[in-house]
NUSE-890424 format. One record per residue (C-alpha): residue in one letter; residue number from 1; z, x, y. Coordinates in nm, 4 decimals, decimal comma, always signed. Each point is the difference from the previous one (the first is absolute). Example, Ala and Ser with C-alpha at 12.3 -4.5 7.8 and 13.67 -1.06 7.14 Angstrom:
<rs>
R residu num       pz       px       py
R      a   1  +0,7800  +1,2300  -0,4500
R      s   2  -0,0660  +0,1370  +0,3440
</rs>
This chain:
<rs>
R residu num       pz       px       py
R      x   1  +0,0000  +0,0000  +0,0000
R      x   2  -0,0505  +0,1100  +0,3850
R      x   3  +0,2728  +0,0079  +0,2020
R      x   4  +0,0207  -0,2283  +0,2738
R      x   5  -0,1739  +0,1261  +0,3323
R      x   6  +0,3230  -0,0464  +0,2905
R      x   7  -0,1743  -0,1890  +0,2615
R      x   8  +0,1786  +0,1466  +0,3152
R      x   9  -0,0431  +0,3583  -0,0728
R      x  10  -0,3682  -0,1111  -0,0124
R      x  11  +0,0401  -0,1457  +0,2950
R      x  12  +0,1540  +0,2293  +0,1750
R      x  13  -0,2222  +0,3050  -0,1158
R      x  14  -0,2762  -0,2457  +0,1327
R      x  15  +0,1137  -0,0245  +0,2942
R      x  16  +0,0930  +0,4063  +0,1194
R      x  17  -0,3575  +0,0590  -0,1256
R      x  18  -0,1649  -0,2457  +0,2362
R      x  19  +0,2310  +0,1847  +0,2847
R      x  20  -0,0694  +0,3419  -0,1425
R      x  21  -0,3951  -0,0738  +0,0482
R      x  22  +0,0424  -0,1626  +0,3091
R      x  23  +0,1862  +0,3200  +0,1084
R      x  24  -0,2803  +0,2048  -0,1321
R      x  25  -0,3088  -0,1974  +0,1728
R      x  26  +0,1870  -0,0491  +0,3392
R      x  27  -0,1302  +0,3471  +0,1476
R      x  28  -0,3727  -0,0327  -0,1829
R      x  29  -0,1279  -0,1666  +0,3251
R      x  30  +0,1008  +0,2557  +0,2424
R      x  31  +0,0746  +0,3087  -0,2065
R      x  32  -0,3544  +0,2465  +0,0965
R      x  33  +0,0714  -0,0141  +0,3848
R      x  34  +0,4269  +0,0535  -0,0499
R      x  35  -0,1158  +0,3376  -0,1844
R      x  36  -0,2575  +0,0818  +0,2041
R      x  37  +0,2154  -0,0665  +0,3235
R      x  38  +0,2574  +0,2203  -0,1497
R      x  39  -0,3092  +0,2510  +0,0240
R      x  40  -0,1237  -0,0239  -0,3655
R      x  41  -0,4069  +0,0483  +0,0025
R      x  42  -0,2038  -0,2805  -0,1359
R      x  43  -0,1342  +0,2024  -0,2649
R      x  44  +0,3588  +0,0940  -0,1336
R      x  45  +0,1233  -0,3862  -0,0627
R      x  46  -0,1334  +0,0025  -0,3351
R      x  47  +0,2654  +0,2537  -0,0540
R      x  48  +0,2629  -0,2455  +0,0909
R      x  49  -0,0559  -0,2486  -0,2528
R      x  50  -0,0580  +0,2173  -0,2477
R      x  51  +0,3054  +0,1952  +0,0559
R      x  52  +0,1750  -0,3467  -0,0931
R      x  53  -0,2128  -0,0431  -0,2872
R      x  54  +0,0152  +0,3084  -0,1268
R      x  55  +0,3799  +0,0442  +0,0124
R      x  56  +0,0711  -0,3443  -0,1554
R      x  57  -0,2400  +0,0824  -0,2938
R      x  58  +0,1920  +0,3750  -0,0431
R      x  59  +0,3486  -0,1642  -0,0316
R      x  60  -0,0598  -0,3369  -0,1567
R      x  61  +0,0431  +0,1368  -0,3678
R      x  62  +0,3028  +0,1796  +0,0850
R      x  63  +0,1423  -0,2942  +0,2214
R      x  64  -0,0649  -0,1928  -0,2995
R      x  65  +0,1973  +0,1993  -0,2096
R      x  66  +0,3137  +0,0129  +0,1589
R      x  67  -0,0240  -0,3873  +0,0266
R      x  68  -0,0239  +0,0015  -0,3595
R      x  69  +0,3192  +0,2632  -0,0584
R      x  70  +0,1777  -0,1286  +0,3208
R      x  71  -0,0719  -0,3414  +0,0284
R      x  72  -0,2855  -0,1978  +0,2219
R      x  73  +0,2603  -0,1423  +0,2393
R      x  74  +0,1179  +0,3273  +0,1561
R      x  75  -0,3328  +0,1483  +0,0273
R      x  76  -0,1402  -0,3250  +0,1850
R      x  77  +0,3087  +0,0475  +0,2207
R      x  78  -0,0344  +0,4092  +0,0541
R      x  79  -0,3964  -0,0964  +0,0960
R      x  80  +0,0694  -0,2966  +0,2020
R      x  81  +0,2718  +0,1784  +0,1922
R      x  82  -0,2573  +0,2467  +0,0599
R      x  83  -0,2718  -0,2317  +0,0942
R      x  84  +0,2532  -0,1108  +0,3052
R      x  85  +0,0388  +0,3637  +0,0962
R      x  86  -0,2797  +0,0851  +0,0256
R      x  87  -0,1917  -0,3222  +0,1636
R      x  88  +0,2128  +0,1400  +0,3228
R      x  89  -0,1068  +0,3315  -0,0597
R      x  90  -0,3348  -0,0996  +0,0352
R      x  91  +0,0533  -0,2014  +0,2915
R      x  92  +0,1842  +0,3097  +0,1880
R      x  93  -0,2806  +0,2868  -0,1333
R      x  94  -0,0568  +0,2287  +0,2893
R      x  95  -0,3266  +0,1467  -0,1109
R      x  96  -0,2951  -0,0641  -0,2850
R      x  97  +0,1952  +0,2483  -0,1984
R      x  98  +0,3639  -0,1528  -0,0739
R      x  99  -0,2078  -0,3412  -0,0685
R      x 100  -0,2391  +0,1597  -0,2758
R      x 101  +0,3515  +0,1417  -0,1463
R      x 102  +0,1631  -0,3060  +0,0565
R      x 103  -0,2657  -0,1658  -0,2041
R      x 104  +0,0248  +0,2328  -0,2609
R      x 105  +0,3352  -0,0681  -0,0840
R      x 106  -0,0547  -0,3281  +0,0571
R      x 107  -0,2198  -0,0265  -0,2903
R      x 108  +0,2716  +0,1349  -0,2290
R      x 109  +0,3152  -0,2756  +0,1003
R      x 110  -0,3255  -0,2401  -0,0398
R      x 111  -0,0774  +0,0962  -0,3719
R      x 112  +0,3953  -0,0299  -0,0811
R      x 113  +0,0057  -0,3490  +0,1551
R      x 114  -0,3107  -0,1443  -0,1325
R      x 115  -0,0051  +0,1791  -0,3698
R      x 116  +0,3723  -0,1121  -0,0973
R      x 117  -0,0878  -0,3917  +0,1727
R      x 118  -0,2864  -0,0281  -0,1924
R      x 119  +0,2083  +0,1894  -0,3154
R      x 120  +0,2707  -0,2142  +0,0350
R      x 121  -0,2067  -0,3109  +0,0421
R      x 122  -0,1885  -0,0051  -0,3132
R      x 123  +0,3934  +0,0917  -0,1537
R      x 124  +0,1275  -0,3398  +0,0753
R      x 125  -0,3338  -0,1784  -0,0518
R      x 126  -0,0224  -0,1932  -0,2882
R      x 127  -0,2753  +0,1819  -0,2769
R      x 128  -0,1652  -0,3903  +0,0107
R      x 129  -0,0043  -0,0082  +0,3706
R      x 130  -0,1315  +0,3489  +0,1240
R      x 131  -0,3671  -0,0848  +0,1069
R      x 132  +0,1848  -0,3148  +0,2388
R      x 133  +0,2665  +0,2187  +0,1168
R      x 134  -0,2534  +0,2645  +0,0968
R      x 135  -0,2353  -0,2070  +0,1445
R      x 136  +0,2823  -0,1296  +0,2353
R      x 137  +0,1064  +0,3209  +0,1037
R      x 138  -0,3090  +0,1624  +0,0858
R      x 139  -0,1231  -0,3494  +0,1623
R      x 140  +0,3377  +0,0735  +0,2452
R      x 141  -0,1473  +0,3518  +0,0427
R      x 142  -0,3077  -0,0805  +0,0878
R      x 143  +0,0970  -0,2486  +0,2396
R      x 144  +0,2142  +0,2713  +0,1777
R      x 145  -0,2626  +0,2656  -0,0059
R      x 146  -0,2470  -0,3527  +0,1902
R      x 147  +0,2216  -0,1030  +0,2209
R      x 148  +0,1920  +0,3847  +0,1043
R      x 149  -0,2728  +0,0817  +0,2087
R      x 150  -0,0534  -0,2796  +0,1648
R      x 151  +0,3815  +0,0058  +0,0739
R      x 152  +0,0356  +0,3554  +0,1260
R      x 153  -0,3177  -0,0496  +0,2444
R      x 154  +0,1913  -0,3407  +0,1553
R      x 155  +0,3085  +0,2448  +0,0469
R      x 156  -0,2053  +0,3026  +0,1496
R      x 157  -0,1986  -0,2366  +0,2156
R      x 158  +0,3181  -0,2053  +0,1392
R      x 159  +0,1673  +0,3151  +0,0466
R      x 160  -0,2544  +0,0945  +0,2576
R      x 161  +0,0063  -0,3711  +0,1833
R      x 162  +0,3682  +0,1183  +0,0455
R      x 163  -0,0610  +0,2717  +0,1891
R      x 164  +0,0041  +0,3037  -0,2302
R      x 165  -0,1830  +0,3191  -0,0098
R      x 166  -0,3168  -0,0187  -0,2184
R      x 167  +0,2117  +0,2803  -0,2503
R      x 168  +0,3137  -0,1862  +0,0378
R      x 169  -0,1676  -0,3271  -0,1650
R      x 170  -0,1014  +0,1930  -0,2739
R      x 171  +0,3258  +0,1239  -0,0977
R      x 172  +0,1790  -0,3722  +0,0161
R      x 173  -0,1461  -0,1332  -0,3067
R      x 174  +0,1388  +0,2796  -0,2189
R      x 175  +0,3672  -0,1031  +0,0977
R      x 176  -0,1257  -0,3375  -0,1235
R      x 177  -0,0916  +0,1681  -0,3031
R      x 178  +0,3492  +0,1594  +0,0188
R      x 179  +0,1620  -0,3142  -0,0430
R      x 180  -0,2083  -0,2034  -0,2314
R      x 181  +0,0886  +0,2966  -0,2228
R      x 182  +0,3964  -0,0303  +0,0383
R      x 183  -0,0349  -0,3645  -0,0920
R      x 184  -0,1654  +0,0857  -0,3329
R      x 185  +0,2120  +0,2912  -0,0604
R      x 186  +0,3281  -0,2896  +0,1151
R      x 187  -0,1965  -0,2414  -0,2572
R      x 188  +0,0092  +0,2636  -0,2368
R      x 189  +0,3592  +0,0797  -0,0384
R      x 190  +0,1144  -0,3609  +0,0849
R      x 191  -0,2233  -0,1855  -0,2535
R      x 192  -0,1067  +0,2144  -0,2906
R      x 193  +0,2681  +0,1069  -0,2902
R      x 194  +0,0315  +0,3060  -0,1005
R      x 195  -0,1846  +0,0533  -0,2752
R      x 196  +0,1874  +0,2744  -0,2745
R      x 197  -0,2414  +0,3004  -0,1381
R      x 198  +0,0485  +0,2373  -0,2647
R      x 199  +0,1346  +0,2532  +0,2162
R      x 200  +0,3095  -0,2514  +0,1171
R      x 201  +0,2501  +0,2615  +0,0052
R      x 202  -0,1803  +0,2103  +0,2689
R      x 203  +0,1403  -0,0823  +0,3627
R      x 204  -0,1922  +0,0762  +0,3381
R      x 205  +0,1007  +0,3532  +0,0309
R      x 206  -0,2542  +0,0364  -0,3175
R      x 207  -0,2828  -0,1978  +0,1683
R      x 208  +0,0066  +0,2392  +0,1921
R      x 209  -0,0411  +0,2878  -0,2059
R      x 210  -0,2303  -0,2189  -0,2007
R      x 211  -0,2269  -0,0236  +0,2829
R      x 212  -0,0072  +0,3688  +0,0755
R      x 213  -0,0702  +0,0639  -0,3460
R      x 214  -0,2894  -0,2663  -0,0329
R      x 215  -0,1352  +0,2602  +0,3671
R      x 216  +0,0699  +0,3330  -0,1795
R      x 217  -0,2574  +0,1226  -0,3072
R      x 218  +0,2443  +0,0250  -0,3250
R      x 219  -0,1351  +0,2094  -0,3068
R      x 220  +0,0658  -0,1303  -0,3499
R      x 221  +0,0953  -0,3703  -0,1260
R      x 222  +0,0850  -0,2162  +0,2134
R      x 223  +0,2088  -0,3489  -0,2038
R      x 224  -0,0769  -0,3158  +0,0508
R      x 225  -0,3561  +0,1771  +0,2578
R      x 226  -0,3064  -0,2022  -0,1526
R      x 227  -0,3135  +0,2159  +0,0881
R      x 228  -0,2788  -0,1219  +0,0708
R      x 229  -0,1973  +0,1311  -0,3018
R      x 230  +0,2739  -0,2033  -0,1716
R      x 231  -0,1169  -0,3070  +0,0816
R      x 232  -0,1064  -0,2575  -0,2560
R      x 233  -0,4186  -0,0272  -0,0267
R      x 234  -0,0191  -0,3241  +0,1611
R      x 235  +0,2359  +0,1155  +0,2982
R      x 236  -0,2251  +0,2768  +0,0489
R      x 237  -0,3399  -0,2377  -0,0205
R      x 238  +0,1930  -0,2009  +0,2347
R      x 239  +0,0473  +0,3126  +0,2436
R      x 240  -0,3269  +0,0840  -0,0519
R      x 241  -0,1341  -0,3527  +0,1459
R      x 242  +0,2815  +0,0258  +0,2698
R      x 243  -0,1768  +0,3285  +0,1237
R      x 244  -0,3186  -0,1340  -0,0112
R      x 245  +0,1166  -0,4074  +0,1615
R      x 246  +0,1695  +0,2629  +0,2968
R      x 247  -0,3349  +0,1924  +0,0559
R      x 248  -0,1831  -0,3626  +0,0725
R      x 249  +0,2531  -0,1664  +0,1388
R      x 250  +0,0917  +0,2578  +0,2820
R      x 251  -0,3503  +0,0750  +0,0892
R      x 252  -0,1473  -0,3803  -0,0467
R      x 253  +0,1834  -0,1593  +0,3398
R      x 254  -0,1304  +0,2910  +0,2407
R      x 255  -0,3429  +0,0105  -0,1651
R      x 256  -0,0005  -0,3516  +0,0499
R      x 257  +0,0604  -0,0113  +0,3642
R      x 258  -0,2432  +0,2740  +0,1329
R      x 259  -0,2791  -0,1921  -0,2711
R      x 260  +0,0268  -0,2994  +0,1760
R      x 261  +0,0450  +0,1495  +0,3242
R      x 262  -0,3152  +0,1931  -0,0152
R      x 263  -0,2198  -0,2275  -0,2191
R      x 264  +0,0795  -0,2974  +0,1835
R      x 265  +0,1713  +0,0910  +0,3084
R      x 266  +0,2393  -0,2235  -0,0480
R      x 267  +0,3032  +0,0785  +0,2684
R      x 268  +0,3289  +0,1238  -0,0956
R      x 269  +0,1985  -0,3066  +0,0511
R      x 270  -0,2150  -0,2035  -0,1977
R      x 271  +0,0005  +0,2651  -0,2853
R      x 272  +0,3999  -0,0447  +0,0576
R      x 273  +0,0233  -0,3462  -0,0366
R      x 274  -0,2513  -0,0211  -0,2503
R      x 275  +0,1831  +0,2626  -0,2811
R      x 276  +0,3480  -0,1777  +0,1302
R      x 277  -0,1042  -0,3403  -0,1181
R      x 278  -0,1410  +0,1874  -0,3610
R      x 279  +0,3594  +0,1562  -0,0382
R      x 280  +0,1757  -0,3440  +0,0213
R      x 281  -0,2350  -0,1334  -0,2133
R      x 282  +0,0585  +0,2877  -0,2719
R      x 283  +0,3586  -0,0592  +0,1158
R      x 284  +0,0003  -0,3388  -0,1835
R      x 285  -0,1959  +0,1687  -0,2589
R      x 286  +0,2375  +0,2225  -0,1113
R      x 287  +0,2763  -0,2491  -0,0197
R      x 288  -0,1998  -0,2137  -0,2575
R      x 289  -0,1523  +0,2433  -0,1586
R      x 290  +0,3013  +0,2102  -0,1214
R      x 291  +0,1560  -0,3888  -0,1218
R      x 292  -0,2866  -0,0245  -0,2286
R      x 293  +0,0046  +0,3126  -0,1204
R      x 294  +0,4021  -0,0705  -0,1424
R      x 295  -0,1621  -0,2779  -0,1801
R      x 296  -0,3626  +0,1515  -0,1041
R      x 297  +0,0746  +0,3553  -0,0032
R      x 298  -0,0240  +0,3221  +0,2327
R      x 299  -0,3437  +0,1616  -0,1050
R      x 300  -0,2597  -0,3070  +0,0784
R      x 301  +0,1150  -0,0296  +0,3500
R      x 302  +0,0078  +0,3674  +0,0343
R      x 303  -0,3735  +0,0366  -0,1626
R      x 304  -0,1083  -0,3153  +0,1426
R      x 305  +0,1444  +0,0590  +0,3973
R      x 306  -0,0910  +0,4200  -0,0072
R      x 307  -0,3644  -0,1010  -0,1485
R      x 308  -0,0532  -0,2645  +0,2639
R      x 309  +0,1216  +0,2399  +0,2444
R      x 310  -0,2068  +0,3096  -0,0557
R      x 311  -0,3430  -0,1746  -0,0980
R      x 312  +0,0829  -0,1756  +0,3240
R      x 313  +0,0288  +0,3212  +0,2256
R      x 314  -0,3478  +0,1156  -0,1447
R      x 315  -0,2146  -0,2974  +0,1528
R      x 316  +0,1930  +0,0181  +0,3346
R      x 317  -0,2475  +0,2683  +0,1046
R      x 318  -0,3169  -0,1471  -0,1285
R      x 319  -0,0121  -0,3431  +0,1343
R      x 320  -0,1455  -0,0770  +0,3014
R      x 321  +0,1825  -0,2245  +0,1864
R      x 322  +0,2839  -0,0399  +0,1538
R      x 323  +0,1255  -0,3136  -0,1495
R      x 324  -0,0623  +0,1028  -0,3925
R      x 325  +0,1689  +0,3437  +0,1340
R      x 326  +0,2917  -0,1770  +0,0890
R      x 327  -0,0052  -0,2313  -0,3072
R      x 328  -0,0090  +0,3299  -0,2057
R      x 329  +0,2849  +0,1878  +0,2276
R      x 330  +0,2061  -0,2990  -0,0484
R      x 331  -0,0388  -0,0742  -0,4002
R      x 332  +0,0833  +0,4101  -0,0355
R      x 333  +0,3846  -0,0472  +0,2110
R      x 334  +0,0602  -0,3448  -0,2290
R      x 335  -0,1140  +0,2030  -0,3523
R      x 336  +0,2172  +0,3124  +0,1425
R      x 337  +0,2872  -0,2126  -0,0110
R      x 338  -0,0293  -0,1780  -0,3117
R      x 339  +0,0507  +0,2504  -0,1766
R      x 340  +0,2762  +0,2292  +0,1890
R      x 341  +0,2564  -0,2368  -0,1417
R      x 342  -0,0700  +0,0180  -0,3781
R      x 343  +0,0076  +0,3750  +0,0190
R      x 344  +0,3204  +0,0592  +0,1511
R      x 345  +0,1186  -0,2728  -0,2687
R      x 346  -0,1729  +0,1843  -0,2936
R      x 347  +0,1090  +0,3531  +0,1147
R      x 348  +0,3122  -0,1718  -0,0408
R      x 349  -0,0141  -0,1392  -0,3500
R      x 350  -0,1142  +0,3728  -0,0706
R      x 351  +0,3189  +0,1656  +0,0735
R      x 352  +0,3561  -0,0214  -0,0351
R      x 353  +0,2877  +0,0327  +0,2725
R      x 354  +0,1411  +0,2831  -0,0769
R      x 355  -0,3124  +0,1998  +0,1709
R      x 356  -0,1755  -0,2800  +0,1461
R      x 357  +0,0975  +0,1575  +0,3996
R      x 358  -0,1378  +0,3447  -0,1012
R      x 359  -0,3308  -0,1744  -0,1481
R      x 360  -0,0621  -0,2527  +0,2565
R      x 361  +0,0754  +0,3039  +0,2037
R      x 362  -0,3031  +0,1907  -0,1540
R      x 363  -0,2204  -0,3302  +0,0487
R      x 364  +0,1204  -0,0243  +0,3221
R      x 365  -0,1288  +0,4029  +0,0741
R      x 366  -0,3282  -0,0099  -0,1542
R      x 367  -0,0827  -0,3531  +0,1742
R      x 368  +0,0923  +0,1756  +0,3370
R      x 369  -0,1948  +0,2749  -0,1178
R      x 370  -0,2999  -0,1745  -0,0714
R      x 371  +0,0125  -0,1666  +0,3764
R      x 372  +0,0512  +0,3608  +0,1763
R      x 373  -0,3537  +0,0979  -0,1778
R      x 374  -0,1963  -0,3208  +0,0041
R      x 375  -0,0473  -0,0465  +0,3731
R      x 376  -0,0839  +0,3873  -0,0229
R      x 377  -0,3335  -0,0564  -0,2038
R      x 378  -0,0742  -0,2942  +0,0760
R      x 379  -0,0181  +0,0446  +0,3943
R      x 380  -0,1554  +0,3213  -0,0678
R      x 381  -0,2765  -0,1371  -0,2155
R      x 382  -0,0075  -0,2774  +0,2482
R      x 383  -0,0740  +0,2458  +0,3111
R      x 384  -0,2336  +0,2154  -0,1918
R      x 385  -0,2659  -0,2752  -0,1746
R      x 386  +0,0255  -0,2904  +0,3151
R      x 387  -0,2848  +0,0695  +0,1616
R      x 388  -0,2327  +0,0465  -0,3718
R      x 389  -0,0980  -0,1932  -0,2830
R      x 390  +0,0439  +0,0607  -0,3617
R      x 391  -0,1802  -0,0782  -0,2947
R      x 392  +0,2311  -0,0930  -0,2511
R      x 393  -0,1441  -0,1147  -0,3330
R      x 394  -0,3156  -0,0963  +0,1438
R      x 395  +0,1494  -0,1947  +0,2758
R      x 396  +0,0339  +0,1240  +0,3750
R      x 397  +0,3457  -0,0585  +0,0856
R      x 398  +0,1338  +0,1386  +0,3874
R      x 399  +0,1677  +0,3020  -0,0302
R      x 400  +0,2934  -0,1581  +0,2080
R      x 401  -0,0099  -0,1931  -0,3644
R      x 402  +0,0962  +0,3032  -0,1967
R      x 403  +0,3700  +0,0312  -0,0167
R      x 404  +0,0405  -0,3995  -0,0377
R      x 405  -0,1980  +0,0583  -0,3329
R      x 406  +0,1151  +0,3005  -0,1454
R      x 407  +0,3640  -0,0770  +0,0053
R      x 408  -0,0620  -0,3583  -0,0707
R      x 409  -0,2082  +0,1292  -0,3474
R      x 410  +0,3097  +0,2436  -0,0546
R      x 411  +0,2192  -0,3041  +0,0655
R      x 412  -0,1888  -0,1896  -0,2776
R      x 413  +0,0665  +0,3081  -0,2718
R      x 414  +0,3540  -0,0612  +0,0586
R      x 415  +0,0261  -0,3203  -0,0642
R      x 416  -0,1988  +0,0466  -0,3376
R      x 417  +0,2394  +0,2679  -0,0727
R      x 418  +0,2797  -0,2366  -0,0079
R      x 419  -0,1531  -0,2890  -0,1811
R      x 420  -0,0866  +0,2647  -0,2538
R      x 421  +0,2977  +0,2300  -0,0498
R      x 422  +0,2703  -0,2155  +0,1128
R      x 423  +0,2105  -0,2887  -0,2098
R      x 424  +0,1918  -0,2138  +0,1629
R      x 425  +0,3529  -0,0412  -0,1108
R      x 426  +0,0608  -0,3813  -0,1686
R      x 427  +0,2534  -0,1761  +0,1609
R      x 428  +0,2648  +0,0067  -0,2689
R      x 429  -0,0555  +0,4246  +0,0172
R      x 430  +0,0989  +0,0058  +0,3481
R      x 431  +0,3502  -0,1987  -0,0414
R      x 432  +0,0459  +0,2440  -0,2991
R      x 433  -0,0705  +0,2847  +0,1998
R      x 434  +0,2321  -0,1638  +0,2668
R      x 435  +0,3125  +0,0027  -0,2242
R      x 436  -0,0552  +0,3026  -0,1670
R      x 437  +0,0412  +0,1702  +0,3260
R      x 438  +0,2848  -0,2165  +0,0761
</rs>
């Protein structure tokens, strides 16, 4: 049998990751000019973000780990506390420099936040109810990460109508940010019980030493350390298609905007407006979807939503007008998130608790991983072929075409990769794996 999923930890957990994303997407509007007017040159501000990116990916295994020895409530506290630290710190940088450090560590307190939530999350989740319970949560996220920047830019903009400096209305919002992070980190310790781990007997004095040992390299065996070459097949299939889902999904969004931009000159507003009506629609996608999957299982939605998604992203290019463009752009966002649900849920199923923090950790890395290089070749391709055309197969496709394709081809491998080599657990496996690790 399952154990029963406790509503209110849900609920709560629900709730600081709809503030933690709204947090996160309040200084997206604004963000380019507050580095540059802390004299940071246009050309370095890809550096910022993937200074955030980059850090977060580093650190999620090993902020993963010490959830699992430590337990996920104290490292969603240590990170939280963080995040309100250093939301002022960004608001007071003095210079370009102390915010790309600031964002650095940032990215670290982030990973130990949002690795042990989701950790802990699929702990308390029922086996049965997984795909629902993820669907919610990352519907919350996604709202956050919709309605942040839109948020931040009212702030920034009312700011000025105040009377403050240009600069100074830049800075407010992250104070904002400041608190919205104290409430989830108050949520945290008021709301969700602490949850015992293996390594009860170990007191905060050794999470700390835990936590410079997880930064320091150690020789020899390591107990109770799963490697990542000692992950099951399947998990590393599933890693494997995380990498790859990453690449396309980091570089899709910005390929999409300067395609429709320069195809169809369509303004930025209206490209705006048009991808934030396709994210609530994949918003209400993802809620159903990862329902269904509970009661029809995790691989058809995931095979179903990534196929949709990546044979979608290949004909965005080719059509030729704007409306079956847009058509195409929005079926892509609604497959995307059909499937995201259904393969948190099934990387679930696939492991047990006792290292579940250190492997979502290692999804969590090679996801960020694959997002860091995507935009990389794809915007490169993008720049180089634009202004060419390409034969491909016999058929001219625009060279601004090219990266939509290849990655959306590579996309489709993956997908057969995990039909092929990967068995879903049956329900009555999961609730046995479930009290076996109990």
């Amino acid at each position: 049998m399952g154990k029963r999923t406790p509503n209110g930890t849900i609920l709560v957990l629900a709730l600081v990751m709809l503030i933690e994303s709204l947090a996160t997407g309040i200084p997206i509007s604004y963000f380019p000019k507050y580095a540059t007017s802390l004299g940071a040159s246009v050309s370095s501000l890809g550096a910022f973000m993937s200074s955030f990116m980059a850090s977060y990916a580093i650190m999620s295994p090993k902020m993963g780990g010490l959830s699992d020895r430590y337990g996920r409530k104290k490292l969603m506290m240590y990170g939280l506390a963080g995040d309100v630290v250093l939301g002022v710190a960004q608001g007071v940088a003095p210079n370009w420099v102390w915010l790309l450090l600031i964002r650095v560590i940032n990215g670290v307190v982030a990973s130990a936040a949002m690795v042990s939530g989701q950790a802990l999350l699929m702990d308390v989740a029922d086996s049965g109810k997984r795909g629902e319970v993820s669907g919610m949560i990352m519907s919350m996220s996604m709202f956050g990460h919709m309605v942040g920047p839109m948020f931040g830019g009212v702030i920034q903009s009312y700011s000025v109508n105040r009377g403050f400096s240009l600069i100074t209305s830049y800075r407010i919002p992250y104070f904002i940010d400041s608190i919205l992070a104290a409430i989830a980190l108050g949520l945290i310790i008021w709301k969700i019980p602490y949850q015992e781990t293996e390594s009860e007997n170990h007191n905060v004095g050794n999470l700390h030493t835990g936590i410079h040992n997880e930064l320091v390299e150690i020789h020899g065996q390591v107990q109770n350390k799963l490697r990542i070459n000692e992950l099951s097949k399947p998990l590393k299939i599933l890693l494997v298609f995380t990498f790859i889902n990453g690449l396309i999904e980091g570089v899709t969004m910005p390929l999409i905007v300067l395609f429709l931009g320069d195809k169809f000159q369509m303004v930025p507003y209206k490209i705006g407006t048009f991808l934030s009506v396709s994210g609530i629609v994949g918003l209400f996608a993802t809620m159903y979807a990862g329902k269904l999957a509970d009661r029809y299982g995790r691989k058809p939605f995931i095979v179903l939503g990534s196929f949709v998604s990546y044979v979608s992203s290949i004909f965005i290019p080719i059509v030729d007008t704007l409306s079956f463009a847009l058509c195409f752009t929005a079926l892509w966002s609604v497959a995307d998130n059909t499937g995201s649900p259904s393969l948190l849920a099934l990387r679930t199923d696939l492991t047990d608790e006792t290292n579940r923090g250190r492997i979502f950790g290692y999804f969590g890395s090679i996801s960020m991983l694959g997002m860091i290089i995507g935009p990389i070749i794809g915007t490169y391709l993008y720049g180089t072929y634009q202004n060419v055309n390409l034969s491909l197969l016999g058929v001219s496709v625009p060279g601004y075409g090219l990266p939509f394709i290849l990655l959306g081809i590579i996309g489709v491998f993956a997908v057969l990769m995990v039909q092929l080599l990967i068995t879903e657990p049956e329900k009555q496996s999961r609730n046995v794996k479930e009290v076996d690790a109990k």
